[in-house]
Structures are given as C-alpha cells and as structure tokens.
C-alpha atoms as an extended CHARMM CRD file, in Angstrom:
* protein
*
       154  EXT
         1         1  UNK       CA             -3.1680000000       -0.0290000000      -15.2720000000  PROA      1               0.0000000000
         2         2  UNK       CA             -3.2050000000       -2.7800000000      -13.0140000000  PROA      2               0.0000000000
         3         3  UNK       CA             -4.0940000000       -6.4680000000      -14.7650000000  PROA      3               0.0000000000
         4         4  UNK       CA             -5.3030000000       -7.9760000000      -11.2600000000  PROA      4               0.0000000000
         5         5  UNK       CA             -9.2680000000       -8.0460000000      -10.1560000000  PROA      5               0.0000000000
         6         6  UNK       CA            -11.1580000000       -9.1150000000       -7.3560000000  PROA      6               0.0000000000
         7         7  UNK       CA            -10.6850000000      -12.8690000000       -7.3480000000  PROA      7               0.0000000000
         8         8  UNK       CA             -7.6820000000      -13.0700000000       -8.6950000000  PROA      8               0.0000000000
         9         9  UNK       CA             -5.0380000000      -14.7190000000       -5.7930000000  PROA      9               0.0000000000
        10        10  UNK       CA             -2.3760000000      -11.8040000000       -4.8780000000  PROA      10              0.0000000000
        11        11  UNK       CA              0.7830000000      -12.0480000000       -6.0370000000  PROA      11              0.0000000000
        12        12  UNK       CA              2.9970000000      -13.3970000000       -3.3410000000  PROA      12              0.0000000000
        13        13  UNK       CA              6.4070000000      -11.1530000000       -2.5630000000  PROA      13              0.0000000000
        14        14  UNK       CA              9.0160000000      -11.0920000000        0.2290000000  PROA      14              0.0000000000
        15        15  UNK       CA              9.9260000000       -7.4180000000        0.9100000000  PROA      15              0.0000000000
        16        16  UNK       CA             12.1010000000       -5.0700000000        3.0920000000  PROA      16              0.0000000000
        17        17  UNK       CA             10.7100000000       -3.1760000000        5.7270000000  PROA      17              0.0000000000
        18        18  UNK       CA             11.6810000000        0.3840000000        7.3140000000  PROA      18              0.0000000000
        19        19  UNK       CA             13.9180000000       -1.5830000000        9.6870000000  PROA      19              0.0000000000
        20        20  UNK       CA             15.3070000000       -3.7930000000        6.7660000000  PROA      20              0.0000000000
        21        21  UNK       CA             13.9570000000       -6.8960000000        8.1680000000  PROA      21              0.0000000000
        22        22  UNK       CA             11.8470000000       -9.1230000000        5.6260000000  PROA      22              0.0000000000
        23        23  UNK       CA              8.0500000000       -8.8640000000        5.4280000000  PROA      23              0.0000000000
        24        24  UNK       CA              6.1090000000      -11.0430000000        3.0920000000  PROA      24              0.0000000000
        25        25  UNK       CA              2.3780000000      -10.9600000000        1.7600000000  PROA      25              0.0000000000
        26        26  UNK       CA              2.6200000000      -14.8210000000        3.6730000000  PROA      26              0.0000000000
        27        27  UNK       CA              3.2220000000      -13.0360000000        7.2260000000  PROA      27              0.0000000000
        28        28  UNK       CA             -0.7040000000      -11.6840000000        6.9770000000  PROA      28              0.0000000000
        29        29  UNK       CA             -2.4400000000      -15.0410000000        5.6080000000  PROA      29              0.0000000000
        30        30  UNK       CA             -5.8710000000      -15.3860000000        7.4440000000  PROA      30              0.0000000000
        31        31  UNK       CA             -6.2180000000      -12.1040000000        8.2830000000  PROA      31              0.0000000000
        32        32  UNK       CA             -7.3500000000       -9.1310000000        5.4200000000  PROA      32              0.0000000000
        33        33  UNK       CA             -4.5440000000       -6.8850000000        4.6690000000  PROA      33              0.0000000000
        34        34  UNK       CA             -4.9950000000       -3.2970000000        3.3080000000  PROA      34              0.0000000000
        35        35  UNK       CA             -1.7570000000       -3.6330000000        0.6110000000  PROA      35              0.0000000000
        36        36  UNK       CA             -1.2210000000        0.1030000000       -0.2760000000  PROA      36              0.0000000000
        37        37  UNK       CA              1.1210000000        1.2640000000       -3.3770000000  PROA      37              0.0000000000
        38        38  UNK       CA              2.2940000000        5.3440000000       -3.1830000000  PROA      38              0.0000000000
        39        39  UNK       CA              4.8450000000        6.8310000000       -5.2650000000  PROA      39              0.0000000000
        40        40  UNK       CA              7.0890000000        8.1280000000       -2.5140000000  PROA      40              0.0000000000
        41        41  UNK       CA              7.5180000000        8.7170000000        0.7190000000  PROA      41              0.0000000000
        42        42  UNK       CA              7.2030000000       12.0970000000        2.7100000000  PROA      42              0.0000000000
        43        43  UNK       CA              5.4780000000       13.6940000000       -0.3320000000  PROA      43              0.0000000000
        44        44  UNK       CA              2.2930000000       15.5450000000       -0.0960000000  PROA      44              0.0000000000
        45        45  UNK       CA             -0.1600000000       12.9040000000       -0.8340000000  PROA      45              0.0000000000
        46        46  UNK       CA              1.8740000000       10.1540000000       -0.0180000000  PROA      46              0.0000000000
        47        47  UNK       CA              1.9770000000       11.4070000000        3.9870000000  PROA      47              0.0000000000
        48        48  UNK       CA             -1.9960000000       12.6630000000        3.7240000000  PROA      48              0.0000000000
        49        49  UNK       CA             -2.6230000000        8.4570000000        2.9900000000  PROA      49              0.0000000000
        50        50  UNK       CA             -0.1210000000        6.8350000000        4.9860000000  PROA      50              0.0000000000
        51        51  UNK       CA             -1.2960000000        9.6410000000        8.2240000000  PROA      51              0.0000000000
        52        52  UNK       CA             -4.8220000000        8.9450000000        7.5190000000  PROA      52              0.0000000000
        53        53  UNK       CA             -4.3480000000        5.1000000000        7.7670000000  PROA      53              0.0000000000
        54        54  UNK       CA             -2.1750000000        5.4770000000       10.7870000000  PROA      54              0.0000000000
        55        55  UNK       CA             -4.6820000000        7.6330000000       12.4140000000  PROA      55              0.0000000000
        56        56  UNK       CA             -7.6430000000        4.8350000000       11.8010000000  PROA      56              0.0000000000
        57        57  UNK       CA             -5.0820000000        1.9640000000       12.2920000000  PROA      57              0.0000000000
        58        58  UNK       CA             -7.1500000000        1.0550000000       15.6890000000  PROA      58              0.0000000000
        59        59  UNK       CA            -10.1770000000        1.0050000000       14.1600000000  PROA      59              0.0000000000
        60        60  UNK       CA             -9.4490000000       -0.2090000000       11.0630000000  PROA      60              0.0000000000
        61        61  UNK       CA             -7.5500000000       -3.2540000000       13.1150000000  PROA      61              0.0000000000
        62        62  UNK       CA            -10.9750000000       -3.2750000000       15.0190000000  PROA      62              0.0000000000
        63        63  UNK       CA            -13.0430000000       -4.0340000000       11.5590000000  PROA      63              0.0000000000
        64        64  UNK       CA            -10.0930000000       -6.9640000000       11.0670000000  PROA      64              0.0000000000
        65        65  UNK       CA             -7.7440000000       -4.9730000000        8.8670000000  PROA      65              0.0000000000
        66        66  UNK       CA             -4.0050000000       -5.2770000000        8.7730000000  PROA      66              0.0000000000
        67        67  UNK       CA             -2.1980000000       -2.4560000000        6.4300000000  PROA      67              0.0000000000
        68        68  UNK       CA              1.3260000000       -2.7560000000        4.3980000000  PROA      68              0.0000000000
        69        69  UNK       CA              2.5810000000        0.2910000000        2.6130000000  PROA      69              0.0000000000
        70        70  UNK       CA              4.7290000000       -0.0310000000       -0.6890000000  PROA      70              0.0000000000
        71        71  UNK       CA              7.0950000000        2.1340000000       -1.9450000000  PROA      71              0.0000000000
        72        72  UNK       CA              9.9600000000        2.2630000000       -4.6510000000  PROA      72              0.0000000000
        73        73  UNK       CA             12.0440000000        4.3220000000       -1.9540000000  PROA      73              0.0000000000
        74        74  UNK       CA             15.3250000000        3.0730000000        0.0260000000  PROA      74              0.0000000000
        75        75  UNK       CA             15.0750000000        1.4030000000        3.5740000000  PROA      75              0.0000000000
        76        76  UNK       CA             16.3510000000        4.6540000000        4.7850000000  PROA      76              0.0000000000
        77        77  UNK       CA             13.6990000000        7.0660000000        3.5220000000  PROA      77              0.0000000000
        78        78  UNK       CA             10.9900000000        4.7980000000        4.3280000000  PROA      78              0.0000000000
        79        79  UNK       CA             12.6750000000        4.7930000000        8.0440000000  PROA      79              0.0000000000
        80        80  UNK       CA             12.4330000000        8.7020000000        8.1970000000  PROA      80              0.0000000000
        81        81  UNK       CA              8.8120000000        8.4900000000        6.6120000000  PROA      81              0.0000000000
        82        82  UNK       CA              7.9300000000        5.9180000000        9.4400000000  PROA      82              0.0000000000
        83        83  UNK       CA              9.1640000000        7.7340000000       12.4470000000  PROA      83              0.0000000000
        84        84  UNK       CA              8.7410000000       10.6390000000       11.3510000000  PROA      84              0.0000000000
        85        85  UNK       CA              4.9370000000       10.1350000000       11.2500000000  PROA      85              0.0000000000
        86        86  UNK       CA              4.9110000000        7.3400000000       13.9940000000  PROA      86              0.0000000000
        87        87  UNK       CA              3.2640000000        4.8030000000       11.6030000000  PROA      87              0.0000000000
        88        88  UNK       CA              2.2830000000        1.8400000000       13.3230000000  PROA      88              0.0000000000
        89        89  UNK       CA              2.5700000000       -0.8870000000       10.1190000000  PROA      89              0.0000000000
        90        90  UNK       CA              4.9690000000       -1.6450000000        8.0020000000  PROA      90              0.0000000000
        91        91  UNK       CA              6.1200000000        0.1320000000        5.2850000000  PROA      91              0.0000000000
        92        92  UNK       CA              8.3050000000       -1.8660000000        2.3460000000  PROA      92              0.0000000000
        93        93  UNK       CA             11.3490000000       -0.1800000000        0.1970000000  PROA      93              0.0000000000
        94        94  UNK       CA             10.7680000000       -1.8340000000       -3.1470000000  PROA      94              0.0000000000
        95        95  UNK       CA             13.7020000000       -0.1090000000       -4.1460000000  PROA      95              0.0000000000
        96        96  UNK       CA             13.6250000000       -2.8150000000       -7.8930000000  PROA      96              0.0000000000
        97        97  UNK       CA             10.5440000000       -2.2980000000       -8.2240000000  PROA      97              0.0000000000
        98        98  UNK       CA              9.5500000000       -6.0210000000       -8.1970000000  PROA      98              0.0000000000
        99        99  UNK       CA              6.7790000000       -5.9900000000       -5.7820000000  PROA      99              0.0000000000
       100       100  UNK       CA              4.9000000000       -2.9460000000       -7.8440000000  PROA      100             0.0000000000
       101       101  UNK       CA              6.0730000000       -4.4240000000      -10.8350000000  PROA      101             0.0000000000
       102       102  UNK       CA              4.2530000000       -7.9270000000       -9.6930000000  PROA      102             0.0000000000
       103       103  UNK       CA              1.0330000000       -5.7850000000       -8.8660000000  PROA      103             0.0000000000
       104       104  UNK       CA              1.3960000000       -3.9070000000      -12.1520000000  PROA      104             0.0000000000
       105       105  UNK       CA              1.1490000000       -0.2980000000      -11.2040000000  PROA      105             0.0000000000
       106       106  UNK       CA              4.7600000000        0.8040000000      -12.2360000000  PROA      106             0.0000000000
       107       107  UNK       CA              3.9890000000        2.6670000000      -15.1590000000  PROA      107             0.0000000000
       108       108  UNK       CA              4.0200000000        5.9570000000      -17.3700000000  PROA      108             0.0000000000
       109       109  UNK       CA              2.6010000000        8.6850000000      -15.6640000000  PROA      109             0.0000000000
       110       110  UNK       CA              2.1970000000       12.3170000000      -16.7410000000  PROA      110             0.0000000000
       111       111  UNK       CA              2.5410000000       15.7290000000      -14.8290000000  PROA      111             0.0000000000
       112       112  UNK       CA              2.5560000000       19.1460000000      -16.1920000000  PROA      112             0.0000000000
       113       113  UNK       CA              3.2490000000       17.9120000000      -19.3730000000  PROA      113             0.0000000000
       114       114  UNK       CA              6.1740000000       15.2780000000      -18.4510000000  PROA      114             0.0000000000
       115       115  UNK       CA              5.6660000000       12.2000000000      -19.6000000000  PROA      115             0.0000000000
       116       116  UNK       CA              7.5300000000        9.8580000000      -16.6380000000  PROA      116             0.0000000000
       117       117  UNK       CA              7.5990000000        6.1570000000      -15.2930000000  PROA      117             0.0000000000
       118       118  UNK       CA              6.0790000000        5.9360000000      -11.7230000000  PROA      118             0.0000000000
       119       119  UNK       CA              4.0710000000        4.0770000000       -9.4350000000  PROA      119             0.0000000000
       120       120  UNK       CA              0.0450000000        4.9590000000      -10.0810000000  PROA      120             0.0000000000
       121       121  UNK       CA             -1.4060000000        4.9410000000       -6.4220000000  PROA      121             0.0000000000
       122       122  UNK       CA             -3.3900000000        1.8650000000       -6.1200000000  PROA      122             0.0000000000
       123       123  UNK       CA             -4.6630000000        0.0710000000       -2.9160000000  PROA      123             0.0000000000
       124       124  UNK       CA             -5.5290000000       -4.1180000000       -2.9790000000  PROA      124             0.0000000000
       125       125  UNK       CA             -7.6800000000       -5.5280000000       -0.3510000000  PROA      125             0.0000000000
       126       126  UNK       CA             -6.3490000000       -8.8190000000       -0.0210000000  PROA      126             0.0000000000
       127       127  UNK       CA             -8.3380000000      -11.7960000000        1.6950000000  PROA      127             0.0000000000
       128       128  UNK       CA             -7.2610000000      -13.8960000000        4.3320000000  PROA      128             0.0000000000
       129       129  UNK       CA             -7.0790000000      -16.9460000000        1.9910000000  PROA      129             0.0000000000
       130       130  UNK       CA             -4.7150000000      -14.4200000000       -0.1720000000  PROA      130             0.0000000000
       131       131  UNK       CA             -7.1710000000      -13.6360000000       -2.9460000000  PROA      131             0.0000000000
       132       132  UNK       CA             -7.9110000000       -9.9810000000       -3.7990000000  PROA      132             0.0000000000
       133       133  UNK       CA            -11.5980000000       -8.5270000000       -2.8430000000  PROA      133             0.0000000000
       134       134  UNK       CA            -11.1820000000       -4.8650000000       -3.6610000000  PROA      134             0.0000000000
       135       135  UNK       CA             -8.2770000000       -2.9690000000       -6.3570000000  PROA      135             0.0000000000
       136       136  UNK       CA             -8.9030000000        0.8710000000       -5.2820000000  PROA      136             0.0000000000
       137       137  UNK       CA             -7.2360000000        3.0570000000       -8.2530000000  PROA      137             0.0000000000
       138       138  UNK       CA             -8.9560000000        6.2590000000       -7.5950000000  PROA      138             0.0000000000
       139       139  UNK       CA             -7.3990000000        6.5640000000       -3.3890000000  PROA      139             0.0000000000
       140       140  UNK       CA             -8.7970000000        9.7010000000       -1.5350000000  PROA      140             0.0000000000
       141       141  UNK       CA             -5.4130000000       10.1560000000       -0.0170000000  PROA      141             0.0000000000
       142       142  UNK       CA             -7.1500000000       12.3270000000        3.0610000000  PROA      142             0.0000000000
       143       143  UNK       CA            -10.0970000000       10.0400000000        3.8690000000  PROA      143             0.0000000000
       144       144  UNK       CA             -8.8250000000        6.5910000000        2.5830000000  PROA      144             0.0000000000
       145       145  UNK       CA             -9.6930000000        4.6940000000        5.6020000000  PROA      145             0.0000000000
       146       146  UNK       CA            -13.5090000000        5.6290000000        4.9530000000  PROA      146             0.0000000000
       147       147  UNK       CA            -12.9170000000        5.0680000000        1.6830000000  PROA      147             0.0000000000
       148       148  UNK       CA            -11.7010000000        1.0820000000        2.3850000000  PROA      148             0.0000000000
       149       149  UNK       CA            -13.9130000000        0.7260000000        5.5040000000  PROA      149             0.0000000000
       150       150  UNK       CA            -16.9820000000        2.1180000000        3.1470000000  PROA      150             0.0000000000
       151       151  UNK       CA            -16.6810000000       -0.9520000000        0.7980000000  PROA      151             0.0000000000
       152       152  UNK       CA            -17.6170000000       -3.8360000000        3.9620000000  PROA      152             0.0000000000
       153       153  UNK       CA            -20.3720000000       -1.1520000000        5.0690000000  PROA      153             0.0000000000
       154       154  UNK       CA            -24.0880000000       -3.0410000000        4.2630000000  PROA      154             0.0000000000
C-alpha cells in the first residue's frame, strides 16, 4: 500500500499528542524512532501492539529505539488508550488523516465482506538522519518488539 522504502527520507509531520501538545517526526532527529500506524485505539490488536511495545519500551530504548504511535482517533480516545495502558511514548490523534495519508497507509480495507477505508497497520523504522531503514506491513501485533528488534540482530 505504502509508496515509501528503505532509503527513502520520512515524510516530515507535526502532530497532536494524547495530551494535545505538538509532537513532530523533527523532535526524534538523531535518534531511530519506531513510527507505528494502527487503526484505532483500545481495539483488540491495536492494545496487543501498543502493550507489547510498552512492555519492551526499556529495552527497546536500551537497543537506541524511540517509539511514536499513530492513530486516526481524537486526542481524547488516544488519552484513555494511553492511561489506560500506562504507555510510556507518545501516541498522535491524526484525527485528518494527514500524517497516515503522508505515509500512505490510509486505504481500502476489507472485513467480512465490507469493503471500507482504513488505516493498514504498518510500522517505519526511521533513522536518525530521518531516512527510513525498515517499512514492516505484516506487524505481529503480540510480539512486535521481537519482530523490530529481530531486524538489527547479526
């Protein structure tokens, strides 16, 4: 779905977080930033990702990894998903869809039949000069950390 591939720079964005203050992909330059895309908050998969990378947020810091969820969901839902689950990064309502829009995962989707538009569950590994070193379309939403941490593994 996604046009962008390792090499390509990431599309820069300015977002709102879950305490609708501004985060931008410019806040994590040097460092390499796990930039995460689920379709929305406190669903099923969407909480078995975000928990696992909360869980492994120390060690994945440790192996000099930030993380940044996206989602199309409101400041206020993201807010529940984030305390709810004590998630220790942020998480970004892209309520207009720009940011997944920018990425190019906003798309059609189908479930039981229903043909819909939604956000197909992608994860970027992003540099720290800003250029993309990993797209992830098929996520393991339980193990996902392993998953990421498995691609730097020699």
């Amino acid at each position: 779905m996604t046009h962008l591939k390792p090499g390509d720079p990431a599309p820069v964005f300015t977002g709102i977080n879950q305490d609708g203050k501004p985060v931008s992909l410019e806040d994590f330059r040097g460092k390499r930033l796990i930039l995460y895309f689920y379709p929305k908050a406190l669903t099923a998969g969407c909480t078995k990702e975000t928990v696992n990378l909360a869980e492994n947020y120390d060690l994945l810091r440790s192996k000099g990894f930030e993380v940044l969820g996206v989602s199309p969901d409101p400041v206020e839902r993201q807010k529940k998903f984030h305390d709810k689950y004590r998630v220790p990064f942020d998480l970004i309502a892209d309520e207009n869809k720009e940011i997944v829009r920018l990425y190019g995962i906003w798309g059609k989707k189908k479930m039981y039949g229903r043909e819909y538009e939604g956000v197909h569950r992608t994860t970027f590994i992003i540099d720290p000069e800003g250029r993309i070193e990993h797209v992830i379309k098929k996520v393991k939403t339980s193990d996902h950390a392993r998953q990421i941490l498995s691609l730097y593994e020699s």
